[in-house]
mmCIF file as Biopython writes it, N, C-alpha, C and O atoms, coordinates in Angstrom:
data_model
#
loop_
_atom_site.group_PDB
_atom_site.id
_atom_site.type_symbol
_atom_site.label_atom_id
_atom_site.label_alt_id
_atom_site.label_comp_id
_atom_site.label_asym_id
_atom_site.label_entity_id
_atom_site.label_seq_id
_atom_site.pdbx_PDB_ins_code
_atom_site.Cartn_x
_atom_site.Cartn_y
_atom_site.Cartn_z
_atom_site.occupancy
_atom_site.B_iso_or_equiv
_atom_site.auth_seq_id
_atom_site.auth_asym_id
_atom_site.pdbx_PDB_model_num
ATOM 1   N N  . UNK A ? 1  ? -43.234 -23.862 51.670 1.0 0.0 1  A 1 
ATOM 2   C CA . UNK A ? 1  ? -42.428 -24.027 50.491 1.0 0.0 1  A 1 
ATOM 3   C C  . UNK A ? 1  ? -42.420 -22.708 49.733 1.0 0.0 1  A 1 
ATOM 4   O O  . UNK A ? 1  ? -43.419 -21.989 49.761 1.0 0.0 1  A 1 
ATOM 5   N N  . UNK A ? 2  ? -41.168 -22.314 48.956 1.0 0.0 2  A 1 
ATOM 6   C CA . UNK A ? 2  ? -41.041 -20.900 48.244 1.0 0.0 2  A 1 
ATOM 7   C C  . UNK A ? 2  ? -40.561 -21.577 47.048 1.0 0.0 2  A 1 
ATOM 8   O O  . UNK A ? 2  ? -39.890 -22.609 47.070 1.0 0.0 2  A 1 
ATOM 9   N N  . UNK A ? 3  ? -40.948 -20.927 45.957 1.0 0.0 3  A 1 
ATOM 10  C CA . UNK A ? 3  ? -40.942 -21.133 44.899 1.0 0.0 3  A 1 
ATOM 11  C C  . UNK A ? 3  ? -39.980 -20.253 44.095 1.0 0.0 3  A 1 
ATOM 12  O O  . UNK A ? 3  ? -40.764 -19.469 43.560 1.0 0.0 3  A 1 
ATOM 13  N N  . UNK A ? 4  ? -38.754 -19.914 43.691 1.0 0.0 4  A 1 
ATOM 14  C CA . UNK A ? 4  ? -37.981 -19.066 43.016 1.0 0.0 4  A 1 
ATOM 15  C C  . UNK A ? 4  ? -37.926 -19.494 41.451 1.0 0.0 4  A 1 
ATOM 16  O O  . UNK A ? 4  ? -38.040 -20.679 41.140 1.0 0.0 4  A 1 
ATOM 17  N N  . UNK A ? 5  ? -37.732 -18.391 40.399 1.0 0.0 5  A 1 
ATOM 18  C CA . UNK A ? 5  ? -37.463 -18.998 39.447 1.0 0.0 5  A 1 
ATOM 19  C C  . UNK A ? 5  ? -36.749 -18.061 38.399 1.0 0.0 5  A 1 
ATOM 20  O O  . UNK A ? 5  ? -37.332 -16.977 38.403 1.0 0.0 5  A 1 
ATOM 21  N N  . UNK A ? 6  ? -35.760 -18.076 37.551 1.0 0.0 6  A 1 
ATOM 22  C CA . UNK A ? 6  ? -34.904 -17.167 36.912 1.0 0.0 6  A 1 
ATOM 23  C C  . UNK A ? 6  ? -34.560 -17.341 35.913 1.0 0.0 6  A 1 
ATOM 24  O O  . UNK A ? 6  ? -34.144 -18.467 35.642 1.0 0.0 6  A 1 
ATOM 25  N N  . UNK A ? 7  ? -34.570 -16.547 35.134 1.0 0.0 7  A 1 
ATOM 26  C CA . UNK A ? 7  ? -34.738 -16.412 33.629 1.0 0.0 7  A 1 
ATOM 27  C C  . UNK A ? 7  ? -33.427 -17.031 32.463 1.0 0.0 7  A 1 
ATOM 28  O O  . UNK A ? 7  ? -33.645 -17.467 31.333 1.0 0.0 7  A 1 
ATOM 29  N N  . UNK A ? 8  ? -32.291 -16.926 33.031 1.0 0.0 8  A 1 
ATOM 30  C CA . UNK A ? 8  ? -31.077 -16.912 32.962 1.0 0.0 8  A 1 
ATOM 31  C C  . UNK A ? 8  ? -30.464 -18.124 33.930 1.0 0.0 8  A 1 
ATOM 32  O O  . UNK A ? 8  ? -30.805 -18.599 35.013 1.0 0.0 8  A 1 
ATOM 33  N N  . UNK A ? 9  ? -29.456 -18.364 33.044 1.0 0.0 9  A 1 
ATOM 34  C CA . UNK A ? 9  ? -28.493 -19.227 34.095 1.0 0.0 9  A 1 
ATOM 35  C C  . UNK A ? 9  ? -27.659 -18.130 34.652 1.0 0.0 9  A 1 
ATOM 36  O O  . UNK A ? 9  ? -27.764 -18.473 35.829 1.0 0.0 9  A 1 
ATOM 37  N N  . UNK A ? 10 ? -26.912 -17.070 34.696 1.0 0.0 10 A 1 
ATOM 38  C CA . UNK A ? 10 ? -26.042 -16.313 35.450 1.0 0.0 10 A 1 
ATOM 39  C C  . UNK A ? 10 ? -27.705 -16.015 36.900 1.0 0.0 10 A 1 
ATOM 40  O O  . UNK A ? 10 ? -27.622 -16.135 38.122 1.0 0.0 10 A 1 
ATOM 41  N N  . UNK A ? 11 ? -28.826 -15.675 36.157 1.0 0.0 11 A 1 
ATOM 42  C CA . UNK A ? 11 ? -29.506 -15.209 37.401 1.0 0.0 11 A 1 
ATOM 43  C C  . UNK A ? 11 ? -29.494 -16.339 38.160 1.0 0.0 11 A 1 
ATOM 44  O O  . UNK A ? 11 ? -28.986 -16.121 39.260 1.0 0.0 11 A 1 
ATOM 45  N N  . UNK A ? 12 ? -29.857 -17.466 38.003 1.0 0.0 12 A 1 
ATOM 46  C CA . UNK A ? 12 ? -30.077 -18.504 38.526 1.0 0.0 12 A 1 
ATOM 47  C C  . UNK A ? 12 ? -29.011 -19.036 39.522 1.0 0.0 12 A 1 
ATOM 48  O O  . UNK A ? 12 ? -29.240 -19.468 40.651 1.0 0.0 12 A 1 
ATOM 49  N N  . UNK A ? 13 ? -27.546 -18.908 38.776 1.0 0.0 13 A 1 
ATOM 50  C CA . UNK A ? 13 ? -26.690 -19.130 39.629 1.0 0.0 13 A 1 
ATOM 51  C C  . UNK A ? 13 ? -26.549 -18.222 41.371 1.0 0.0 13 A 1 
ATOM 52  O O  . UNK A ? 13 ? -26.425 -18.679 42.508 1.0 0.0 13 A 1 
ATOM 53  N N  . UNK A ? 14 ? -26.659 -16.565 40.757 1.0 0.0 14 A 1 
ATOM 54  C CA . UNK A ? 14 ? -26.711 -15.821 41.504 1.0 0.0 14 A 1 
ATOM 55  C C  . UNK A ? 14 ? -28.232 -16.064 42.905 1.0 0.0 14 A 1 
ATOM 56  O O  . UNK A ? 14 ? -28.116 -15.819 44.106 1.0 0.0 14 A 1 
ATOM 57  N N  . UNK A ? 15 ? -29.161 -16.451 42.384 1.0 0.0 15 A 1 
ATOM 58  C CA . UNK A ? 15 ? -30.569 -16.518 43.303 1.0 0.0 15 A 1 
ATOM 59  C C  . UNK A ? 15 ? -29.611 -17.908 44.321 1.0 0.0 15 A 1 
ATOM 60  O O  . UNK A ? 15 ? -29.577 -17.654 45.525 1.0 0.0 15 A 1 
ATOM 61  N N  . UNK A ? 16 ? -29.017 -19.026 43.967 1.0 0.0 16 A 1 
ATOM 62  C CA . UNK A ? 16 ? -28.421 -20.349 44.419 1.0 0.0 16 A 1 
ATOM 63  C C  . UNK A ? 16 ? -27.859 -19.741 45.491 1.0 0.0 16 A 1 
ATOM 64  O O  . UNK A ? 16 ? -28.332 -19.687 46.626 1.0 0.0 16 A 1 
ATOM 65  N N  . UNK A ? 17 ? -26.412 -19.093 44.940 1.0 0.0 17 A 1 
ATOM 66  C CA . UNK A ? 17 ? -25.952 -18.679 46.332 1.0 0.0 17 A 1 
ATOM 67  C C  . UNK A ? 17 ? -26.128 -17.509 47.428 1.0 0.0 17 A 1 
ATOM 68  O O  . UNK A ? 17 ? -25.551 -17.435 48.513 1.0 0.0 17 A 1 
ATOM 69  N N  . UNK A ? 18 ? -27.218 -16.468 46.791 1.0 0.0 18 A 1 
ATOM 70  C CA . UNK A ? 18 ? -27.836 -15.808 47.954 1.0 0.0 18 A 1 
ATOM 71  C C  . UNK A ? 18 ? -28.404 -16.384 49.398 1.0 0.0 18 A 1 
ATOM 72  O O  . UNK A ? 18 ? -28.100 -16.145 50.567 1.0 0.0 18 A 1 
ATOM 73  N N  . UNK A ? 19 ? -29.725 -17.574 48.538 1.0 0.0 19 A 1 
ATOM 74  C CA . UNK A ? 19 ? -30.197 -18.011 49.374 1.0 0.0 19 A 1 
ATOM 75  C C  . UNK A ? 19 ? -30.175 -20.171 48.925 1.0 0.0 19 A 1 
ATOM 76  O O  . UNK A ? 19 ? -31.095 -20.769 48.367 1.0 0.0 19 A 1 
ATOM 77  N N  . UNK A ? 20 ? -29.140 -20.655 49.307 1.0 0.0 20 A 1 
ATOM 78  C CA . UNK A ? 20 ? -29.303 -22.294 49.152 1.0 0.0 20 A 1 
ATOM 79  C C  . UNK A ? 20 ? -30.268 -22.776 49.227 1.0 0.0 20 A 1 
ATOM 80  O O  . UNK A ? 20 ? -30.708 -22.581 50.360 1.0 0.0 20 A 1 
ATOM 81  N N  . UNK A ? 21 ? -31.143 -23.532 48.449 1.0 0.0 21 A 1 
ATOM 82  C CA . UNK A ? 21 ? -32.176 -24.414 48.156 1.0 0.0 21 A 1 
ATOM 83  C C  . UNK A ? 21 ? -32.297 -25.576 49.039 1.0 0.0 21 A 1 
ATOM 84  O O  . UNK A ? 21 ? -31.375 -25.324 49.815 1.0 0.0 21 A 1 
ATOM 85  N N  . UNK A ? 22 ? -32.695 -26.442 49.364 1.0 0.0 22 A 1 
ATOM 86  C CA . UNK A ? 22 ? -33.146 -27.596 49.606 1.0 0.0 22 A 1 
ATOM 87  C C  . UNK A ? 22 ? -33.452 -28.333 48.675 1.0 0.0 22 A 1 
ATOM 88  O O  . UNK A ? 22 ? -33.209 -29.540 48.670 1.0 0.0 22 A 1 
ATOM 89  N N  . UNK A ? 23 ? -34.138 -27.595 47.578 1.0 0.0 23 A 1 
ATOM 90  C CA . UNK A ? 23 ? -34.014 -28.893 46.099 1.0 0.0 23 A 1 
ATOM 91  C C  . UNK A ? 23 ? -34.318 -27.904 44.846 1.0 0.0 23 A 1 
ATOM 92  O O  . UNK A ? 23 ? -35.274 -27.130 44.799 1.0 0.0 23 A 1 
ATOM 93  N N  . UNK A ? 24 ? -33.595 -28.026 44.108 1.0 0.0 24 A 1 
ATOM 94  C CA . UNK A ? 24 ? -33.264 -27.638 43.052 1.0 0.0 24 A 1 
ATOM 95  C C  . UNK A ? 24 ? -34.142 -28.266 41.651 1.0 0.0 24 A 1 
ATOM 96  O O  . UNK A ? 24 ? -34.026 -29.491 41.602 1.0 0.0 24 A 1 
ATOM 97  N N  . UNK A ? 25 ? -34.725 -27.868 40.867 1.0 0.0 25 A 1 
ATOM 98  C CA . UNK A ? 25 ? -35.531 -28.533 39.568 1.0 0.0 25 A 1 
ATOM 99  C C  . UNK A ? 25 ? -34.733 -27.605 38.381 1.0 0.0 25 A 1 
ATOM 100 O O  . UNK A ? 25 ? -34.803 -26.379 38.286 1.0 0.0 25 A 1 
ATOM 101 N N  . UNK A ? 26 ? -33.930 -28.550 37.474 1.0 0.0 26 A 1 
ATOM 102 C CA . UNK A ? 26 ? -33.616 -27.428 36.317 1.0 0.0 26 A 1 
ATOM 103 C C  . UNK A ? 26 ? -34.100 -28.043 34.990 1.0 0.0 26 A 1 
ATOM 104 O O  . UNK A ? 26 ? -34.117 -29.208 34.594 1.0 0.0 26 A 1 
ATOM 105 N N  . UNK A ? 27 ? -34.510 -26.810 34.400 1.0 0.0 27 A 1 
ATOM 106 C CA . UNK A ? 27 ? -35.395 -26.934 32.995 1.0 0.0 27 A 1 
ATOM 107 C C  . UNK A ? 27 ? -33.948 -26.805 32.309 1.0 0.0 27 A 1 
ATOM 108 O O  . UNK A ? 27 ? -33.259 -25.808 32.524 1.0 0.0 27 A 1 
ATOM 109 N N  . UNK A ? 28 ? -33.552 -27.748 31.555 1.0 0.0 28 A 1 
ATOM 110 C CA . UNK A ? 28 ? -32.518 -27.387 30.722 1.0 0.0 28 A 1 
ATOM 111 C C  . UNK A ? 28 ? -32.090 -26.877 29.145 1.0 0.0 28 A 1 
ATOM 112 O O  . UNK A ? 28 ? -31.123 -27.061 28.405 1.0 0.0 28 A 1 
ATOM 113 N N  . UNK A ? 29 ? -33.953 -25.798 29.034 1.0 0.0 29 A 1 
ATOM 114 C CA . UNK A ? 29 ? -34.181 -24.953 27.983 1.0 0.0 29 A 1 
ATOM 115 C C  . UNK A ? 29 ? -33.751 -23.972 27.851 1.0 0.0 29 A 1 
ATOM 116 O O  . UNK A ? 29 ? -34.162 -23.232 26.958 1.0 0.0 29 A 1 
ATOM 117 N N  . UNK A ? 30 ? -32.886 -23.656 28.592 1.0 0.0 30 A 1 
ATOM 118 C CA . UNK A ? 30 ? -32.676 -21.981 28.242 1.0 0.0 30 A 1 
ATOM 119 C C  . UNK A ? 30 ? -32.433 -21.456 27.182 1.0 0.0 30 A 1 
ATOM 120 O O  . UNK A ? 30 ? -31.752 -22.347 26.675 1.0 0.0 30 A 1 
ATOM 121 N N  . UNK A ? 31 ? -32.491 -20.362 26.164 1.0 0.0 31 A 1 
ATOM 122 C CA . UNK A ? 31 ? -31.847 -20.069 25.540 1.0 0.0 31 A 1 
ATOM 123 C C  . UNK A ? 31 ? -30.494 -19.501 25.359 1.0 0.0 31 A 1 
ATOM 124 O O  . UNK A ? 31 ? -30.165 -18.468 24.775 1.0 0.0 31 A 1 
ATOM 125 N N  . UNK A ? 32 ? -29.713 -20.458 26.029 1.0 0.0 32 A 1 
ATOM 126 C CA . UNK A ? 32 ? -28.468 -20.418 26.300 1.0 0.0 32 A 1 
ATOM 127 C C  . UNK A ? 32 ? -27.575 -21.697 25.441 1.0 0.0 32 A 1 
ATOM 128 O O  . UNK A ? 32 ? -28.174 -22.691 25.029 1.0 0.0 32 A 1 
ATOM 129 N N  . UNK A ? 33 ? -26.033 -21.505 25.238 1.0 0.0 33 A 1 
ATOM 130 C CA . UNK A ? 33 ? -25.398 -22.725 24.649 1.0 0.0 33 A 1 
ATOM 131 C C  . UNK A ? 33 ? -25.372 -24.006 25.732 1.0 0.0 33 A 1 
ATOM 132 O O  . UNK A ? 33 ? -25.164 -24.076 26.943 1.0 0.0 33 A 1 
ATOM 133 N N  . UNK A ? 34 ? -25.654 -24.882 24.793 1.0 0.0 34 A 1 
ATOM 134 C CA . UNK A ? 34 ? -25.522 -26.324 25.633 1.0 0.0 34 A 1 
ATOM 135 C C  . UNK A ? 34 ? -24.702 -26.348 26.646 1.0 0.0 34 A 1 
ATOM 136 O O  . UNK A ? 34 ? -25.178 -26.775 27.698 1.0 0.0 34 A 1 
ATOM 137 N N  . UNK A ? 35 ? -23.401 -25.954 26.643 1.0 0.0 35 A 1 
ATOM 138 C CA . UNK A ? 35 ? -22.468 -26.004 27.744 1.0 0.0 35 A 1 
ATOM 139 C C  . UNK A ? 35 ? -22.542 -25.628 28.793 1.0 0.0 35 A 1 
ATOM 140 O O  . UNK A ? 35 ? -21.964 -26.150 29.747 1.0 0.0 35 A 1 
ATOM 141 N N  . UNK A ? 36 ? -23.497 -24.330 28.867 1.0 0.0 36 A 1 
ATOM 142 C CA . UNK A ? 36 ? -23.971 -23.407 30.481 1.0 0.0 36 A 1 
ATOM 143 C C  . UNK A ? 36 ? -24.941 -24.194 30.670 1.0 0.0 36 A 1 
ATOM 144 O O  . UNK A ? 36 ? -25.046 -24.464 31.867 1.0 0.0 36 A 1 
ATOM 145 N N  . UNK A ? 37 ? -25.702 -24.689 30.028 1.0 0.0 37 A 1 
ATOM 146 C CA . UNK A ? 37 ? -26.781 -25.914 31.025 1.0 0.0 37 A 1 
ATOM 147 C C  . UNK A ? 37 ? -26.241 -26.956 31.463 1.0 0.0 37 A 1 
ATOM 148 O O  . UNK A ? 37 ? -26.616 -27.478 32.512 1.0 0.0 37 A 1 
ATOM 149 N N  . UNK A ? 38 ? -24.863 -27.625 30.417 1.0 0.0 38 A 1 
ATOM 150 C CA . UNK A ? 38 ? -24.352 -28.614 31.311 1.0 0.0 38 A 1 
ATOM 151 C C  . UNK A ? 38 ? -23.713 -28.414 32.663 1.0 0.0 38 A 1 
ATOM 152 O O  . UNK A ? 38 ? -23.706 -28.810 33.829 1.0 0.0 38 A 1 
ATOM 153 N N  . UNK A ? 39 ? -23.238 -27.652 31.901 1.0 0.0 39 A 1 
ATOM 154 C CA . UNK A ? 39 ? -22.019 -26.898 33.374 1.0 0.0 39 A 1 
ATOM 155 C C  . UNK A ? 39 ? -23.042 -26.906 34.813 1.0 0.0 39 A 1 
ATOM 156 O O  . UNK A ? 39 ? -22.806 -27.462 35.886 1.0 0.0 39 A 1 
ATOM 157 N N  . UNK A ? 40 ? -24.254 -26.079 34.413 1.0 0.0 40 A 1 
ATOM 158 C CA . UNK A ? 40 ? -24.734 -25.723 35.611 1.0 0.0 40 A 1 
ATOM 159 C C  . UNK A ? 40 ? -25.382 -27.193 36.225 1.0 0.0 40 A 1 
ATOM 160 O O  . UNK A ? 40 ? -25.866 -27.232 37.356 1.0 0.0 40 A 1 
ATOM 161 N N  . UNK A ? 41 ? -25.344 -28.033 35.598 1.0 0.0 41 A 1 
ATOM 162 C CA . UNK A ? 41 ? -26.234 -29.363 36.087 1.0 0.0 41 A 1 
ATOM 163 C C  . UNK A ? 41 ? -24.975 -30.492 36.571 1.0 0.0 41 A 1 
ATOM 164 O O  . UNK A ? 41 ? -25.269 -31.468 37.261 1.0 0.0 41 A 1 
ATOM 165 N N  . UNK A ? 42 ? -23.899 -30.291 36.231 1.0 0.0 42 A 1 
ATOM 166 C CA . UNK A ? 42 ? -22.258 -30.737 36.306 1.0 0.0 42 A 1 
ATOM 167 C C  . UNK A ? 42 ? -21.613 -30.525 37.574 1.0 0.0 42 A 1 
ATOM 168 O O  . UNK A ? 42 ? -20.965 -31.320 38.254 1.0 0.0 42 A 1 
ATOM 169 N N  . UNK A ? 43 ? -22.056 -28.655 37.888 1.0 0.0 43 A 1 
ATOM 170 C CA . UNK A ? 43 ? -21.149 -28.076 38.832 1.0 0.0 43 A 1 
ATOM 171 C C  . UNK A ? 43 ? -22.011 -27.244 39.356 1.0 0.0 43 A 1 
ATOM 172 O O  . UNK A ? 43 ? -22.181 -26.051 39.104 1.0 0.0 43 A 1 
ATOM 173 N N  . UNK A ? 44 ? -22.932 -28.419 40.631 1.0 0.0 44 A 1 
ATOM 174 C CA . UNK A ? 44 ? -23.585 -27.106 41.426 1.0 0.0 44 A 1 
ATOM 175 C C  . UNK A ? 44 ? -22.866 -26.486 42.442 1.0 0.0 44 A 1 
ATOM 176 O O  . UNK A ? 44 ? -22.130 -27.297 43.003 1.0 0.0 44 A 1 
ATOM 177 N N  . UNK A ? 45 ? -22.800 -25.440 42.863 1.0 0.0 45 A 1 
ATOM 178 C CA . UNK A ? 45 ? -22.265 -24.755 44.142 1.0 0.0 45 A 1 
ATOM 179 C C  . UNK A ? 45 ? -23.112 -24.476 45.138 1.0 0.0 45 A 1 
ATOM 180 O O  . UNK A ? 45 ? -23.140 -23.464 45.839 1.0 0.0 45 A 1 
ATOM 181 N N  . UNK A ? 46 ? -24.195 -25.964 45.183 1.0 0.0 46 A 1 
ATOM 182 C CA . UNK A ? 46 ? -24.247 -26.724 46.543 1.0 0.0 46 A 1 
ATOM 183 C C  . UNK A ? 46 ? -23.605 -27.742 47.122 1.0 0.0 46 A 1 
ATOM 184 O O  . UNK A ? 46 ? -23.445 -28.744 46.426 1.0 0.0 46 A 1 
ATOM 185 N N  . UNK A ? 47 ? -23.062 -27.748 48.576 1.0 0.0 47 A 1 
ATOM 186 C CA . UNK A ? 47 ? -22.654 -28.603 48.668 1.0 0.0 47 A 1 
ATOM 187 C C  . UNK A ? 47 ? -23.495 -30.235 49.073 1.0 0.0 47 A 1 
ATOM 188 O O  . UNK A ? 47 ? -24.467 -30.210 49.828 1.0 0.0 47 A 1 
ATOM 189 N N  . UNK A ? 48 ? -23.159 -31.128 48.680 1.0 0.0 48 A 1 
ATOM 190 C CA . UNK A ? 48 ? -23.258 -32.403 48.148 1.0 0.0 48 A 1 
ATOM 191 C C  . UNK A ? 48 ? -23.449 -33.239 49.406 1.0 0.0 48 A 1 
ATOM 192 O O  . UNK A ? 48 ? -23.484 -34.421 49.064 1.0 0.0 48 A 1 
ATOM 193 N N  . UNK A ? 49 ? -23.572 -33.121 50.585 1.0 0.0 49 A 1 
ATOM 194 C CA . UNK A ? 49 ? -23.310 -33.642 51.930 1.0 0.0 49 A 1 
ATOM 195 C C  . UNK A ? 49 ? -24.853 -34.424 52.012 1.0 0.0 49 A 1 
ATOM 196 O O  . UNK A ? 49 ? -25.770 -33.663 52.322 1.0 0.0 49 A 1 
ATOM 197 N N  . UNK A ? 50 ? -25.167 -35.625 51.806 1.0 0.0 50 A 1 
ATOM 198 C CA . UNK A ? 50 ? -26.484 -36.100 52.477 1.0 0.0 50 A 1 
ATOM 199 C C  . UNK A ? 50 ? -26.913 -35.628 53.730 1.0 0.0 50 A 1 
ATOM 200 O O  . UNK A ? 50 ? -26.044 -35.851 54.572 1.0 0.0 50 A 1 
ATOM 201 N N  . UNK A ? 51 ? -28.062 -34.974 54.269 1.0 0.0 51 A 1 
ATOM 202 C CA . UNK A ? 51 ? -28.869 -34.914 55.351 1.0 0.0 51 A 1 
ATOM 203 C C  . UNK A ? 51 ? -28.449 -35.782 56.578 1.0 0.0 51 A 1 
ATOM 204 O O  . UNK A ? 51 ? -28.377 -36.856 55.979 1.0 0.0 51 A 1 
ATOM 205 N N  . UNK A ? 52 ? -28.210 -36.005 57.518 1.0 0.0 52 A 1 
ATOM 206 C CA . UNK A ? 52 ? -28.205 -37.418 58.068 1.0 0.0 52 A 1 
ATOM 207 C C  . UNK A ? 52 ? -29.450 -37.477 59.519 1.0 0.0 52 A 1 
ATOM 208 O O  . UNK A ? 52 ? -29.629 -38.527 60.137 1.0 0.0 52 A 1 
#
């Protein structure tokens, strides 16, 4: 297991699609406006496909 973690939602987005996760945990403290935490918890750019 690897552990990533980023300070920022733009970093965060950027670390996502370098390398895709397997599972994702978001703290939805940032000191950022409400809307970029929703957004980012709204609209991941993973895709959504169950395992099978």
């Amino acid at each position: 297991m690897q552990i990533e973690t980023a300070p920022d939602l733009t970093i965060a987005r950027q670390k996502i699609a370098q390398t895709p996760p397997d599972v994702i945990l978001l703290e939805l403290t940032f000191p950022a406006p409400a809307e970029d935490e929703l957004s980012m918890k709204a609209a991941p750019t993973l895709e959504d496909e169950p395992n099978a």
